[in-house]
PDB file of N, CA, C and O in Angstrom:
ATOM      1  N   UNK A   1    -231.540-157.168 -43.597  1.00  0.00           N
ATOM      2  CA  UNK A   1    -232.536-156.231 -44.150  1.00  0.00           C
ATOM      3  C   UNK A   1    -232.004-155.662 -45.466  1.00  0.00           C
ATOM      4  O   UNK A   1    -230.840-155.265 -45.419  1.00  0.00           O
ATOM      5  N   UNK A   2    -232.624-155.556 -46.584  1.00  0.00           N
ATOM      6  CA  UNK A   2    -232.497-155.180 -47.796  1.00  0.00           C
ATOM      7  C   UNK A   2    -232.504-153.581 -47.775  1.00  0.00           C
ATOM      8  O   UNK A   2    -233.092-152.885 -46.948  1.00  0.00           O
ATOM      9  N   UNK A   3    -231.839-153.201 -48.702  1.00  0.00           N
ATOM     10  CA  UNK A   3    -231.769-151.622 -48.954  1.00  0.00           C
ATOM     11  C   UNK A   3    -232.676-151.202 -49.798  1.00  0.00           C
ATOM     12  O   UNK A   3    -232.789-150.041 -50.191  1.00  0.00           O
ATOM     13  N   UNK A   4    -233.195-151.913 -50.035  1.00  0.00           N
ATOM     14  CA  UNK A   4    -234.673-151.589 -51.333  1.00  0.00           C
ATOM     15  C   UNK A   4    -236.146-151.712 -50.198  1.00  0.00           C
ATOM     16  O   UNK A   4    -237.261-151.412 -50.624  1.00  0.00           O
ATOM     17  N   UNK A   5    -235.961-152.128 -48.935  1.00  0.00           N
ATOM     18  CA  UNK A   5    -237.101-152.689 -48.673  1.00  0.00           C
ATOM     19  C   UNK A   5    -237.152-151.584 -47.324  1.00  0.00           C
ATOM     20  O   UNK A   5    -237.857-151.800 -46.338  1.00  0.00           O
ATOM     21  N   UNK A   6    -236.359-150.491 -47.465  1.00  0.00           N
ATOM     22  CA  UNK A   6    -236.906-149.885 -46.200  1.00  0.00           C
ATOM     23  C   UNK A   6    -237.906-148.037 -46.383  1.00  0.00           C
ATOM     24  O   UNK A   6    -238.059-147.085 -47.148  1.00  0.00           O
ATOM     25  N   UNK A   7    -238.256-148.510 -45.215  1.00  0.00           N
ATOM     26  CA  UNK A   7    -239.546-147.623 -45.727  1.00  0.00           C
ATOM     27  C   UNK A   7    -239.384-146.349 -46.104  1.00  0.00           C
ATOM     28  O   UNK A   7    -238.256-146.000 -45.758  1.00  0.00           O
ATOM     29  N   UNK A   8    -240.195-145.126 -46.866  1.00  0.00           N
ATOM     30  CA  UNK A   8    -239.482-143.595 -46.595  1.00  0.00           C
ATOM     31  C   UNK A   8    -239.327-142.913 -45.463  1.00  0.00           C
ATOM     32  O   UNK A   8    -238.700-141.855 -45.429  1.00  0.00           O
ATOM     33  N   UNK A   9    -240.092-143.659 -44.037  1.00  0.00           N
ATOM     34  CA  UNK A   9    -240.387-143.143 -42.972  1.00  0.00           C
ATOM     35  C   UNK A   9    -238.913-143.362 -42.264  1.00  0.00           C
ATOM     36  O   UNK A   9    -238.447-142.447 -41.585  1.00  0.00           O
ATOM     37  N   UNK A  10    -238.254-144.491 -42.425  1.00  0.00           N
ATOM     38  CA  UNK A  10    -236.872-144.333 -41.875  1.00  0.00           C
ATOM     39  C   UNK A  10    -236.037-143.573 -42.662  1.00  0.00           C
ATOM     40  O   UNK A  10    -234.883-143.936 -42.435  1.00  0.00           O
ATOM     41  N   UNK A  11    -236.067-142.801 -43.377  1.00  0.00           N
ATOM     42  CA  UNK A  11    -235.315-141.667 -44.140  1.00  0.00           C
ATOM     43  C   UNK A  11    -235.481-140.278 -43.759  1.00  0.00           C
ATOM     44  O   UNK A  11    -234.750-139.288 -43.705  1.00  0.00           O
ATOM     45  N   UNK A  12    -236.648-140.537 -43.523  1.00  0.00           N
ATOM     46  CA  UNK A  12    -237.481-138.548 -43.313  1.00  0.00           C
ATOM     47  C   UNK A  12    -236.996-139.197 -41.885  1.00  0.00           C
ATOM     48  O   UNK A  12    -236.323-138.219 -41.559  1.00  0.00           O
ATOM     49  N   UNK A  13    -236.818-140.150 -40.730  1.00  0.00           N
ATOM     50  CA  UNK A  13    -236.405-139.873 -39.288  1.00  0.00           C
ATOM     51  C   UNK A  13    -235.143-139.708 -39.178  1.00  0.00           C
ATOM     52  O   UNK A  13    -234.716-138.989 -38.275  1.00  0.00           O
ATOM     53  N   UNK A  14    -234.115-140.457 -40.241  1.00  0.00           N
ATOM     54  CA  UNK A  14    -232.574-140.313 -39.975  1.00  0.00           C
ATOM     55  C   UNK A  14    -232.446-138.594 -40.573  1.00  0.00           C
ATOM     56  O   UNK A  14    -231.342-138.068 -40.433  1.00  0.00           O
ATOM     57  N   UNK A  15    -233.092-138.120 -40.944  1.00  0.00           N
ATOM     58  CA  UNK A  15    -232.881-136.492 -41.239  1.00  0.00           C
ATOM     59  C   UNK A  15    -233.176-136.253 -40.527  1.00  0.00           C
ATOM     60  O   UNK A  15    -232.172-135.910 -39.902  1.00  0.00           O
ATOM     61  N   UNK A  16    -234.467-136.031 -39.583  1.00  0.00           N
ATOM     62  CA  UNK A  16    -234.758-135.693 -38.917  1.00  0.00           C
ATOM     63  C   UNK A  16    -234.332-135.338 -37.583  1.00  0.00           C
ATOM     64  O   UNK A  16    -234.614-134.400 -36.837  1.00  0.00           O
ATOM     65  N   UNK A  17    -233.336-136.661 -37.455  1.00  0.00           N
ATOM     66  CA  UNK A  17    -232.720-136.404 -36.246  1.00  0.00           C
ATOM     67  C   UNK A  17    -231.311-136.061 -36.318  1.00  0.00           C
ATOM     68  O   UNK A  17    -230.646-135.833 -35.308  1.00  0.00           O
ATOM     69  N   UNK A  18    -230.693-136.009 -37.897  1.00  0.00           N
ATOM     70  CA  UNK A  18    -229.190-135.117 -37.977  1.00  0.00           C
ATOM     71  C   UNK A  18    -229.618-133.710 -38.355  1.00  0.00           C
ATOM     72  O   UNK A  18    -228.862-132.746 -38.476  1.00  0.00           O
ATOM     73  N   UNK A  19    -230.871-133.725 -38.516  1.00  0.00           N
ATOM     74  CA  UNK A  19    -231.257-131.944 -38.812  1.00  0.00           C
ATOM     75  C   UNK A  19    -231.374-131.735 -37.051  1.00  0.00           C
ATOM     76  O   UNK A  19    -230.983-130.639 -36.649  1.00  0.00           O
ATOM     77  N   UNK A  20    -231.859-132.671 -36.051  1.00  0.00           N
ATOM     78  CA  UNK A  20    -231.544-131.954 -34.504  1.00  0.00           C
ATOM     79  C   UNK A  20    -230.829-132.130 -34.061  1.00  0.00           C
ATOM     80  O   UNK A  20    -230.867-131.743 -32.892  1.00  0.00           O
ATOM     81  N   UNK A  21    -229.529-132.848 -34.515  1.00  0.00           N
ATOM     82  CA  UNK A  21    -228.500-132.799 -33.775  1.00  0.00           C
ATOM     83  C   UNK A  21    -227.428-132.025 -34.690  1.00  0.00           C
ATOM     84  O   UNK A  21    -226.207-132.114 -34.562  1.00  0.00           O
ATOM     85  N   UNK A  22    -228.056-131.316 -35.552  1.00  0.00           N
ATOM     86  CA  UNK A  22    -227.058-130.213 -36.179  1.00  0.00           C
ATOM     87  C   UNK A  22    -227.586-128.814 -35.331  1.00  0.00           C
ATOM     88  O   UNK A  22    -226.693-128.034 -34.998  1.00  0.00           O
ATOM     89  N   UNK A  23    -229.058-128.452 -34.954  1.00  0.00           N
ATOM     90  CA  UNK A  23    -229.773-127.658 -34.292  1.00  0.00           C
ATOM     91  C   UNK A  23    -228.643-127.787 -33.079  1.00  0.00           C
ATOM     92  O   UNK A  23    -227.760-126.954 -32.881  1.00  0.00           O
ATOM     93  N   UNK A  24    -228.915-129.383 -32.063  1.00  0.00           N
ATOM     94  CA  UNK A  24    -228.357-128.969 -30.683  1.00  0.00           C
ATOM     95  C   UNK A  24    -227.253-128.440 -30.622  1.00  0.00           C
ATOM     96  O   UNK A  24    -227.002-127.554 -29.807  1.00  0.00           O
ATOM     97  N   UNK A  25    -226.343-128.928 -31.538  1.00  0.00           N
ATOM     98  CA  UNK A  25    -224.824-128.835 -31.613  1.00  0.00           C
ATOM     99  C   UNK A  25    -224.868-126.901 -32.249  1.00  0.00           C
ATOM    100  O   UNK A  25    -223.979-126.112 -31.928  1.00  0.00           O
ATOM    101  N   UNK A  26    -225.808-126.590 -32.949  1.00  0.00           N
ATOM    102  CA  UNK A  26    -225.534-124.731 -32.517  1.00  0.00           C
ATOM    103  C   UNK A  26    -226.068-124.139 -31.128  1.00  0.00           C
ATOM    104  O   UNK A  26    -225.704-123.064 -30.652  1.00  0.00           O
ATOM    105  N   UNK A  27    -226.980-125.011 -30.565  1.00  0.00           N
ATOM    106  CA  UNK A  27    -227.473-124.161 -29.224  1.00  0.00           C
ATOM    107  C   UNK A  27    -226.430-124.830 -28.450  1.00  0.00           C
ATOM    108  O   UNK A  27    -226.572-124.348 -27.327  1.00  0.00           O
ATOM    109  N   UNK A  28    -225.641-125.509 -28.412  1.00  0.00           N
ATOM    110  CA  UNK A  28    -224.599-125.786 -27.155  1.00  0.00           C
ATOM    111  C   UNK A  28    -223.385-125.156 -27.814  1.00  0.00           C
ATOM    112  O   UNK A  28    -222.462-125.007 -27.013  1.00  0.00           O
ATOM    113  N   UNK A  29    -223.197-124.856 -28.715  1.00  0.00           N
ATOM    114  CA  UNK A  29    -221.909-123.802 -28.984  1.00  0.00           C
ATOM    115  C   UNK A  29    -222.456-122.417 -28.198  1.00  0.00           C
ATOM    116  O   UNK A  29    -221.875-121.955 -27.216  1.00  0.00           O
ATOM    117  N   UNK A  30    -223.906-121.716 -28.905  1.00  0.00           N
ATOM    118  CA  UNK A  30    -223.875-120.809 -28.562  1.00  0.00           C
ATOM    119  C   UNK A  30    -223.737-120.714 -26.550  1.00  0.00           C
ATOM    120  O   UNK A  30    -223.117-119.852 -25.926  1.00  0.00           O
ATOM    121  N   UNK A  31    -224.481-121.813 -25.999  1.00  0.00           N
ATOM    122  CA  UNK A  31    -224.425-121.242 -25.004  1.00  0.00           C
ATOM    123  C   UNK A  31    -223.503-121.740 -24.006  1.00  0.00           C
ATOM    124  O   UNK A  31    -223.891-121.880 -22.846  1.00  0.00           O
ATOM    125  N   UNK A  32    -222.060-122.080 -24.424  1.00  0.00           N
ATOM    126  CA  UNK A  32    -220.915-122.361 -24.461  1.00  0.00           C
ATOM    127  C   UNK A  32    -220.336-121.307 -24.730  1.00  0.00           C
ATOM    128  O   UNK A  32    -219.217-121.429 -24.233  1.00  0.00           O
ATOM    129  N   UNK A  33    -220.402-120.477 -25.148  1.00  0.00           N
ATOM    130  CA  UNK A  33    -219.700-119.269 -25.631  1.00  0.00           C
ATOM    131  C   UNK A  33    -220.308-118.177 -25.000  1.00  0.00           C
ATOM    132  O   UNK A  33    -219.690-117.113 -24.957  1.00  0.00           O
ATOM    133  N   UNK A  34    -221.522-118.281 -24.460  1.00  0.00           N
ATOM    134  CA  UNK A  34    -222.274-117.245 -23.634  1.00  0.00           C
ATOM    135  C   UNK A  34    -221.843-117.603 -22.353  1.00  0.00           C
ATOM    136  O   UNK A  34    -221.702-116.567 -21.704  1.00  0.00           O
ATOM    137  N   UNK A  35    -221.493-118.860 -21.510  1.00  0.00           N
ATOM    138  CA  UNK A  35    -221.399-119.410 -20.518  1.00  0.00           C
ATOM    139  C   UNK A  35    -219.300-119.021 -20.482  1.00  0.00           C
ATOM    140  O   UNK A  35    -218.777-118.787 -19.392  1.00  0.00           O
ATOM    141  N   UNK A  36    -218.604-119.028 -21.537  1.00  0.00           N
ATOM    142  CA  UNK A  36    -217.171-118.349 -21.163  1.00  0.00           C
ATOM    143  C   UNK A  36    -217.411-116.870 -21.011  1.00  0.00           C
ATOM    144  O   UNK A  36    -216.919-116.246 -20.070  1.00  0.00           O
ATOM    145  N   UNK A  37    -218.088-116.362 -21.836  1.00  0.00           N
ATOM    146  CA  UNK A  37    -217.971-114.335 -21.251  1.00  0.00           C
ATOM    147  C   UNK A  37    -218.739-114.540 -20.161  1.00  0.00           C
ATOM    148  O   UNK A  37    -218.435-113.588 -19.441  1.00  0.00           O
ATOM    149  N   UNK A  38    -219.350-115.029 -19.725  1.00  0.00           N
ATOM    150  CA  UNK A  38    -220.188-115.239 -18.064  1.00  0.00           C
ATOM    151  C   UNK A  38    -219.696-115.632 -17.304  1.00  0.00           C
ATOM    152  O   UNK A  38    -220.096-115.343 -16.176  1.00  0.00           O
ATOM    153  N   UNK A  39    -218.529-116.527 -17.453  1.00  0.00           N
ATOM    154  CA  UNK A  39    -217.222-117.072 -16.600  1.00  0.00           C
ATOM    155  C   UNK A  39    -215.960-116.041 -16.597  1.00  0.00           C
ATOM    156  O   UNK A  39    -215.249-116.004 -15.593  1.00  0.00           O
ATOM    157  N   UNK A  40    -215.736-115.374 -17.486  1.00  0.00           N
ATOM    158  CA  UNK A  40    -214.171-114.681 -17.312  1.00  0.00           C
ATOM    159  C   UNK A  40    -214.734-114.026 -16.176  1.00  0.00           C
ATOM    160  O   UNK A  40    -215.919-113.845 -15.899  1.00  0.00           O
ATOM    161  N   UNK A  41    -213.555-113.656 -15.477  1.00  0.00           N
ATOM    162  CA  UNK A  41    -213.804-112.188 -14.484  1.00  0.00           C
ATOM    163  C   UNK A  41    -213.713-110.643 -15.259  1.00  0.00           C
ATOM    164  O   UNK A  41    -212.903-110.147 -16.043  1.00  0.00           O
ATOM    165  N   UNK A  42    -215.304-110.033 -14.448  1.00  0.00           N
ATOM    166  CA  UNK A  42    -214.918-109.089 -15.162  1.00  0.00           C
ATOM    167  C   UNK A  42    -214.305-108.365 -15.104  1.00  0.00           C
ATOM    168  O   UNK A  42    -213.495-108.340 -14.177  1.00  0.00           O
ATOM    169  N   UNK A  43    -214.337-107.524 -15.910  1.00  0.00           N
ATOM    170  CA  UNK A  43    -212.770-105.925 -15.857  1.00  0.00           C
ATOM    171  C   UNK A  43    -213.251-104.699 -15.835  1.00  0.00           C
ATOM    172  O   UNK A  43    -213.141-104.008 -16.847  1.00  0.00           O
ATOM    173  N   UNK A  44    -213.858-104.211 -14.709  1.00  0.00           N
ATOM    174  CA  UNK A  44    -213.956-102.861 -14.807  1.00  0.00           C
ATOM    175  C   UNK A  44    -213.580-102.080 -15.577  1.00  0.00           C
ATOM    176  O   UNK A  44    -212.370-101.906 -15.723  1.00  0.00           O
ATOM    177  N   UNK A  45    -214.539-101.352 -16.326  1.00  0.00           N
ATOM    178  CA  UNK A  45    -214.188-100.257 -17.551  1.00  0.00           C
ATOM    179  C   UNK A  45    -214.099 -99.271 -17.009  1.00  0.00           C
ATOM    180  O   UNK A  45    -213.841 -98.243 -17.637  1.00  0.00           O
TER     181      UNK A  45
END
């Protein structure tokens, strides 16, 4: 396959899908990091 011959539609999808796997990769940090303070034991204040 030629590099001149592919469509804009496979361009706007390969963004498309490192723009959601830049998205998932912040919602699994965040709730990775919500899921360790939900795991420590807590400490009575």
């Amino acid at each position: 396959m030629r590099v001149g011959s592919n469509p804009p539609d496979l361009w706007i999808g390969i963004a498309y899908q490192s723009h959601l796997q830049e998205l998932y990769g912040e919602i699994f940090i965040y709730f990775s990091l919500n899921l360790s303070l939900v795991m420590q034991p807590h400490t009575p204040r």
